[in-house]
C-alpha positions as CSV (number, residue, x, y, z in Angstrom):
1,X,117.9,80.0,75.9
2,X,120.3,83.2,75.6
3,X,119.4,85.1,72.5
4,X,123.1,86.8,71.9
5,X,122.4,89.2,69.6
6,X,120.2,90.6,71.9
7,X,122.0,89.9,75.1
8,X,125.0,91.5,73.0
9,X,123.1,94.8,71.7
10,X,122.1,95.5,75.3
11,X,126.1,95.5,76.9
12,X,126.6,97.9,73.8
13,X,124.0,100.3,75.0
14,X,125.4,99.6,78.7
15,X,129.0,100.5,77.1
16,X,127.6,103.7,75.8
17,X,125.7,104.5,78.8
18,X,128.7,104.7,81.2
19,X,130.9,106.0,79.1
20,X,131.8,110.3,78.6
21,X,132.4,110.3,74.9
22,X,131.4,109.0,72.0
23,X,133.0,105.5,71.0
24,X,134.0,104.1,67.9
25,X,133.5,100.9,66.4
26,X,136.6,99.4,67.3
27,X,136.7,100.6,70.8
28,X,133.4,98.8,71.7
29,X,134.3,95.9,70.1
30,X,138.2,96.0,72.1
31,X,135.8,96.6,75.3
32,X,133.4,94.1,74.9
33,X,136.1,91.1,73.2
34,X,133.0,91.4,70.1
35,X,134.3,91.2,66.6
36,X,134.0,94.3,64.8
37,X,131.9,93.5,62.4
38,X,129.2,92.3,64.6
39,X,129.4,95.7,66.5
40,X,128.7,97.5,63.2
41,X,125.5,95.2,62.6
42,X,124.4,96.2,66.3
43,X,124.8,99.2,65.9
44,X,123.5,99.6,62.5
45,X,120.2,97.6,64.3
46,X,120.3,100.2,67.0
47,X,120.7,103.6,65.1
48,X,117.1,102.5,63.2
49,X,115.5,102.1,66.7
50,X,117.2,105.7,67.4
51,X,118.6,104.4,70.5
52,X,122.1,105.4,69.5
53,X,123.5,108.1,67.5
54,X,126.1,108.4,65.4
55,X,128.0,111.8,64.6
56,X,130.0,113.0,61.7
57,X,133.5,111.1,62.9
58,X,131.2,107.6,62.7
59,X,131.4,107.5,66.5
60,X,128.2,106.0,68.4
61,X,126.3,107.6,71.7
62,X,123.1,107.1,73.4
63,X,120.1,108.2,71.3
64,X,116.9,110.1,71.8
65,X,115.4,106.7,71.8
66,X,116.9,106.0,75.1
67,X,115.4,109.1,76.9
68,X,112.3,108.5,75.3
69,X,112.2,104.7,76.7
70,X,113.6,106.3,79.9
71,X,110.7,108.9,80.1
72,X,107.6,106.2,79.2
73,X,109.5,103.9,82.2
74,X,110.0,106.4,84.8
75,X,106.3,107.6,84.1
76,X,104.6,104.6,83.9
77,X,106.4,102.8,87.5
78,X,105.4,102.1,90.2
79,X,108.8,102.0,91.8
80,X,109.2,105.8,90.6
81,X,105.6,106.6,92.0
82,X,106.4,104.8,95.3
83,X,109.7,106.6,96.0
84,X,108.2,109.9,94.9
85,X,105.6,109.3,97.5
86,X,108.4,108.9,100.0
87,X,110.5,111.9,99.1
88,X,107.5,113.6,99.2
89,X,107.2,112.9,102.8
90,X,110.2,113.8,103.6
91,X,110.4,117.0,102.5
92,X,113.0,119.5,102.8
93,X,114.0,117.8,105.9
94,X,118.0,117.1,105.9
95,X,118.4,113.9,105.4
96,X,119.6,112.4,102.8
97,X,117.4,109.2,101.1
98,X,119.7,106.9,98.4
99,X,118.8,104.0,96.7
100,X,121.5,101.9,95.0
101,X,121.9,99.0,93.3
102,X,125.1,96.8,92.6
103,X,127.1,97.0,89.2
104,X,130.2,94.8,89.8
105,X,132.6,95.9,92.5
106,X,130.2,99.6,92.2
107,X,127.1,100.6,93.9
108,X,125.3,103.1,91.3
109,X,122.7,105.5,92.6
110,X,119.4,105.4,91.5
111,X,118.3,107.8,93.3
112,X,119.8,110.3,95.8
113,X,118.6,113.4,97.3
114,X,121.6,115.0,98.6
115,X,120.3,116.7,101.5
116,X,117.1,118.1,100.8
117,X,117.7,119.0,97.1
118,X,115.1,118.7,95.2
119,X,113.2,115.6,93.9
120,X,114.5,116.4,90.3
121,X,117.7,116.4,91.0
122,X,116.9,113.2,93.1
123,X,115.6,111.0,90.4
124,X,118.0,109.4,88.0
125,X,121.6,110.6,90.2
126,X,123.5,107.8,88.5
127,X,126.3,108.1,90.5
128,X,128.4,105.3,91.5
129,X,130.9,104.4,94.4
130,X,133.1,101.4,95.3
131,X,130.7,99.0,96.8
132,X,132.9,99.0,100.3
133,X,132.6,102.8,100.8
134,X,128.5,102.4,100.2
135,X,126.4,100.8,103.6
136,X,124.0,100.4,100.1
137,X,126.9,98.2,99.2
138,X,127.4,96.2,102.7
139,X,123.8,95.6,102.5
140,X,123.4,94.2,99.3
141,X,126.5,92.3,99.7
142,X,125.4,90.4,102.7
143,X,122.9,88.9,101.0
144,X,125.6,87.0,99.0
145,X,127.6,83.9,100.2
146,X,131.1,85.0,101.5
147,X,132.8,83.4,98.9
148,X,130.4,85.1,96.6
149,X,131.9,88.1,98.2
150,X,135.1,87.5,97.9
151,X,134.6,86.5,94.0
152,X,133.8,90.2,93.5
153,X,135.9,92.4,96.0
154,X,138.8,90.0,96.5
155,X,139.8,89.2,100.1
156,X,141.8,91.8,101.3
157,X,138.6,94.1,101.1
158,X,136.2,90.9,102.5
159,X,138.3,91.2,105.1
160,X,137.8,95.6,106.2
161,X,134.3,95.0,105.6
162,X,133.8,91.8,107.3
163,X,132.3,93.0,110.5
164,X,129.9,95.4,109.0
165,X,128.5,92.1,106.7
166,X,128.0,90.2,109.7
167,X,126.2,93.1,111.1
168,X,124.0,93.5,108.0
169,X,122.8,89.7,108.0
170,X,121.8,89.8,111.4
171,X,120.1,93.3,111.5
172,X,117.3,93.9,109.2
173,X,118.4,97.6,108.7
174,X,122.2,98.5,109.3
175,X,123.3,101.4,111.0
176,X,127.1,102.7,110.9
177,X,129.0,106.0,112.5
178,X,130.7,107.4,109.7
179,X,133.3,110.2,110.8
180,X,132.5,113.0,112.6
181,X,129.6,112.6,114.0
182,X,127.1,110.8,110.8
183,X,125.2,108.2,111.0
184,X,123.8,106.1,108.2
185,X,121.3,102.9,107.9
186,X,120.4,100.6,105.0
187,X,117.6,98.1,104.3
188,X,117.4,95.7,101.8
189,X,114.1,96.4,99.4
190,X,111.8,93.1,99.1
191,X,111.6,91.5,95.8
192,X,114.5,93.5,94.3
193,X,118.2,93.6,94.2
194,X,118.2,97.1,95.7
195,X,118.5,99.0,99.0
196,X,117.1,102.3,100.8
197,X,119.5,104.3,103.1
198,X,119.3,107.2,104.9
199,X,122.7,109.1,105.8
200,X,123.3,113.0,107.0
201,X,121.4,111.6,110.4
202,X,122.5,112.5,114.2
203,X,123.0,110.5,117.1
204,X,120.6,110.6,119.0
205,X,119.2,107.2,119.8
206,X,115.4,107.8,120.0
207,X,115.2,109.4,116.4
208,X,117.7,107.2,114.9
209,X,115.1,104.1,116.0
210,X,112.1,106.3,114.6
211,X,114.0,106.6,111.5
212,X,115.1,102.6,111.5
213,X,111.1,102.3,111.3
214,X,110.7,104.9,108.6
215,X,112.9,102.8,106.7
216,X,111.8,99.2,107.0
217,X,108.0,100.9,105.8
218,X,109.5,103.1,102.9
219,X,111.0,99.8,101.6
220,X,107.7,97.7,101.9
221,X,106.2,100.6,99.7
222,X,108.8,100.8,97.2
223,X,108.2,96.8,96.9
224,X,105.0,97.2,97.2
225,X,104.1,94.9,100.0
């Protein structure tokens, strides 16, 4: 059974989380279709946890509580330990290693290392891009029915994208040309609703295989299978 002051409290903090400023009452409420007075007792429920705050105009933001829930998570998982592992292998090699997950028609970063940057600045790179321009996206998104697909994206988009699905159900890891010269590959991680890519890679047939490999294992650890 769907407990929905719980289910409710949780697309506050969500609201919060992607938004750039702090939000009032009202505006959660307008965003989220909740009455207002239900919002207050949320958030009221929240501010004692300290996973908002609220500032001197009444107007709510994430709280310390958040970071310090974020901190004991990211410490104590083995998803953060596996993909440390894995950058750690990698190095300072140029290559670029992303893992994203789906959030309606986005793909939000998890992590991303932007070339070589360093793994602190790789963990937690919440970025997010339309799910068509991510090969995180096309993978993800062929594991969904096509009128799934279309449900999300809308047909016109099914459509652009519709031989790079096709490609992504029958190839365990995806690899697209990107203009000029880029290459990137995607693999779905077991047992999550998550993908690893690699983009920033070159042409060249032998290392791009290598690097299909590399792949295929860095998900299996991630999952760890």
């Amino acid at each position: 059974m769907l407990l929905h002051s719980v289910y409710d409290a949780f697309r506050c903090m969500n609201l919060l989380a992607t938004v750039s400023e702090p939000t009032g009452i009202r505006e959660i409420g307008r965003q989220l279709s909740l009455d207002s007075a239900k919002v207050t007792r949320i958030m009221q429920t929240l501010l004692a946890l300290e996973m908002v705050h609220r500032n001197e105009k009444r107007k709510y933001s994430l709280g310390l509580g958040v970071h310090r829930f974020s901190a004991h998570a990211i410490h104590n998982s083995a998803f953060y330990k596996a993909v440390l592992e894995i950058l750690e292998e990698v190095g300072n090699k140029p290559v670029s290693i992303v893992i994203g997950v789906l959030s309606g028609r986005d793909v939000i970063y998890l992590i991303h290392t932007r070339q070589g940057k360093s793994v602190a600045r790789a963990i937690g790179n919440y970025d997010s891009v339309p799910v068509t321009d991510s090969i995180i996206g096309i993978k993800l998104l062929a594991g969904r029915s096509d009128e799934e697909i279309v449900s999300l994206i809308g047909i016109h988009d099914f459509h652009l994208i519709r031989e790079d699905i096709d490609s992504a159900r029958r190839h365990q890891v995806i690899v697209k040309r990107y203009p000029p010269q880029e290459y990137r590959m995607a693999c779905a991680i077991p047992g999550m609703q998550a993908a690893i890519a690699l983009s920033n890679l070159s042409g060249e047939r032998l290392e791009l295989e290598t690097l299909k490999k590399f792949l295929v294992s860095a998900a299996h650890k991630i999952s760890g299978g």
